[in-house]
C-alpha positions in Angstrom: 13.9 -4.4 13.0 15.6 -4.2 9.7 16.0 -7.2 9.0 11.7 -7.7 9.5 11.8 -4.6 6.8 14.0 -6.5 4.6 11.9 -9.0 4.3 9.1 -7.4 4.0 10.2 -4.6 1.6 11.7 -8.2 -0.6 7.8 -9.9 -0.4 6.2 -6.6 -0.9 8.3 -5.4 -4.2 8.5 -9.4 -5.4 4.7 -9.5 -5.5 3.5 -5.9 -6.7 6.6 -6.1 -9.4 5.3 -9.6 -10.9 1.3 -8.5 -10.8 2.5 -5.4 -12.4 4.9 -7.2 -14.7 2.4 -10.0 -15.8 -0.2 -7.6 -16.3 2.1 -5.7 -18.7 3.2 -9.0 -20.6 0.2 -9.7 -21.5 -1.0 -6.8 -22.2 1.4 -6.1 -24.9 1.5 -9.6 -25.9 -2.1 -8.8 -26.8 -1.9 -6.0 -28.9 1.1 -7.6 -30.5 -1.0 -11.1 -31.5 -4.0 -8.8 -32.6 -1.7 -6.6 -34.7 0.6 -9.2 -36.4 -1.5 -12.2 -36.8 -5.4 -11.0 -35.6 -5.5 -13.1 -33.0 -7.8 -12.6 -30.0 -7.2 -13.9 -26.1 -10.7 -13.1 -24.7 -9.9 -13.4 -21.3 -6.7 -11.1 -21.5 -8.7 -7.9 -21.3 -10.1 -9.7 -17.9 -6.6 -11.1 -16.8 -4.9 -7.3 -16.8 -7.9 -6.0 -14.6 -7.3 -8.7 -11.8 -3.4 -8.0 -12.1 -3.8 -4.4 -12.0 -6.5 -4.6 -9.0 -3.8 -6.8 -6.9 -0.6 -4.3 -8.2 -3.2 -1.7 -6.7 -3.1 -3.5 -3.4 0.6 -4.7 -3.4 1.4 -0.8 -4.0 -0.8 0.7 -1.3 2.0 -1.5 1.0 4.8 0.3 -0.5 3.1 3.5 0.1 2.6 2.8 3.5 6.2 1.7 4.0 7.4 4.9 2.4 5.0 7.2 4.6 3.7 8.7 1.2 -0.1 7.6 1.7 -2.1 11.2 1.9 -1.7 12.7 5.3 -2.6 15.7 7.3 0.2 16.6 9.9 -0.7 19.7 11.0 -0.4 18.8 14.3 3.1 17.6 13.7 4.5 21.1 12.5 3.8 22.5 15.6 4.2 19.9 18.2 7.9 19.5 19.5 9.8 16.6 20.9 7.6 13.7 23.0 4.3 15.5 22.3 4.9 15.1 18.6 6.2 11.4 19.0 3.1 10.4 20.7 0.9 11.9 18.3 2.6 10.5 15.7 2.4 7.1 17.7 -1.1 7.2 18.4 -1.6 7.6 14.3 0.4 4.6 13.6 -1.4 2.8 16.3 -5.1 4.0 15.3 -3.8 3.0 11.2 -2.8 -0.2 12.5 -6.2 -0.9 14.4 -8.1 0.6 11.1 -6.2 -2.2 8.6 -6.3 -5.1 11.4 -10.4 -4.7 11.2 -11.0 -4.0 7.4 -8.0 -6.8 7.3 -10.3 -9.3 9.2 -13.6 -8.6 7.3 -11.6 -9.1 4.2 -10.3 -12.7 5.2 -13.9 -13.4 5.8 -15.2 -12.3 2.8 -13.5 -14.9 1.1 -14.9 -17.7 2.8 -18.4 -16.0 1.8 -20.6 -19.0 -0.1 -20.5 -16.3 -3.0 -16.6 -16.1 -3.6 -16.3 -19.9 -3.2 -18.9 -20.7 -5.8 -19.0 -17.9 -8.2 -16.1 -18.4 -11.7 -15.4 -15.2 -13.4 -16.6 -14.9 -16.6 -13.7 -15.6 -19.0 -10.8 -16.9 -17.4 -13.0 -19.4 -15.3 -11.1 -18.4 -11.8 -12.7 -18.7 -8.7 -13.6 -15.7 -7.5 -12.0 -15.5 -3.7 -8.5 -15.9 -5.8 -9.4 -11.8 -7.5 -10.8 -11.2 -4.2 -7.4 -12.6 -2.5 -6.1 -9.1 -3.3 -7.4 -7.2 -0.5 -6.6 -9.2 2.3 -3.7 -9.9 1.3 -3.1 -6.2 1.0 -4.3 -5.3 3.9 -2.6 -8.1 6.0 1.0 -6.7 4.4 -0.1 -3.2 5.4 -1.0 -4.5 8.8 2.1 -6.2 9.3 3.9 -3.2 7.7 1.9 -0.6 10.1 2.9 -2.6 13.3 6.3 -2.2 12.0 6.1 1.9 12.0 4.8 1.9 15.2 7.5 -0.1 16.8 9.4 2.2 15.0 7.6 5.4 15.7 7.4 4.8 19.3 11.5 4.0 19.6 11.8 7.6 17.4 13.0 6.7 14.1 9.9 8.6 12.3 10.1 10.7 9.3 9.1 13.7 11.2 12.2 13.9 13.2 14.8 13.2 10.9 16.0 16.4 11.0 16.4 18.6 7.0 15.8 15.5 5.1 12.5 14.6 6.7 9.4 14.6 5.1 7.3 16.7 7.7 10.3 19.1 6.6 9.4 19.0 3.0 5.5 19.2 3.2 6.2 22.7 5.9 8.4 24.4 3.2 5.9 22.8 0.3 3.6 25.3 2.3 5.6 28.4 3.1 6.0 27.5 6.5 9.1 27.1 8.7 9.1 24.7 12.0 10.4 27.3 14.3 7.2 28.6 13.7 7.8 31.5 11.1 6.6 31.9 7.3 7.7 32.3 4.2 5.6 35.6 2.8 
């Protein structure tokens, strides 16, 4: 499996790291033209929004690949050994059925007779290539989720890592200890 997260973690940080980039380049290349020689790109301010809305997407896959998307693992601190692994399981498994759907109704939206025929306003792009972020999002986070629950059910998961895990940072973040006793 590392080398499938190699390659994903390459595609993921490639794409989110040239939207983010571009959007940034222009961006400053803006203000710079405006400043120096007063000269206005109209459809920059328009160009940055769709960059940033498919950075937005491209770094909602990071997230998930870090495990540092909002989460409530209460049941975590106080389940111990299989228990726990199966619970975490089930959450990869019920995340992964969650992005496969919104995933699917995202693909069809761009097929919609709307996104086909509809430009944006200033730089003329169809608009199924904006819309292109979220399933493409959502496709890398599905592909990404199946990849922590292959993971998750072989029990490499943050939550037993031992000191260095993040269910172990969150429990002390709190006061509480996961032999079950509390910090006052």
């Amino acid at each position: 499996m590392s080398r499938l997260d190699k390659i994903l973690t390459a595609i993921e940080n490639a794409l989110a790291m040239t939207a983010l980039g571009l959007a940034t380049a222009i961006a400053v290349s803006a203000v710079l033209l405006r400043f120096f020689f007063n000269v206005f790109f109209s459809w920059s301010e328009e160009a940055i929004i769709y960059l940033i809305i498919y950075s937005t997407f491209l770094g909602a896959v990071i997230t998930l690949r870090h495990n540092e998307h909002v989460s409530v693992d209460v049941l975590l601190i106080v389940l111990k050994g299989r228990v726990r692994r199966a619970v975490a399981v089930l959450g990869a498994v019920l995340t992964a059925i969650y992005l496969l759907v919104v995933g699917i109704y995202a693909w069809l939206l761009l097929f919609e007779p709307f996104s086909t025929s509809t430009v944006t306003p200033s730089t003329k792009l169809p608009l199924w290539v904006v819309e292109a972020a979220v399933p493409i999002g959502f496709t890398l986070m599905f592909v990404r989720a199946l990849e922590i629950v292959w993971r998750t059910a072989r029990g490499r998961t943050a939550f037993e890592e031992g000191e260095g895990s993040i269910l172990m940072s969150e429990a002390e973040a709190t006061g509480t200890k996961l032999d079950g006793e509390t910090r006052a």
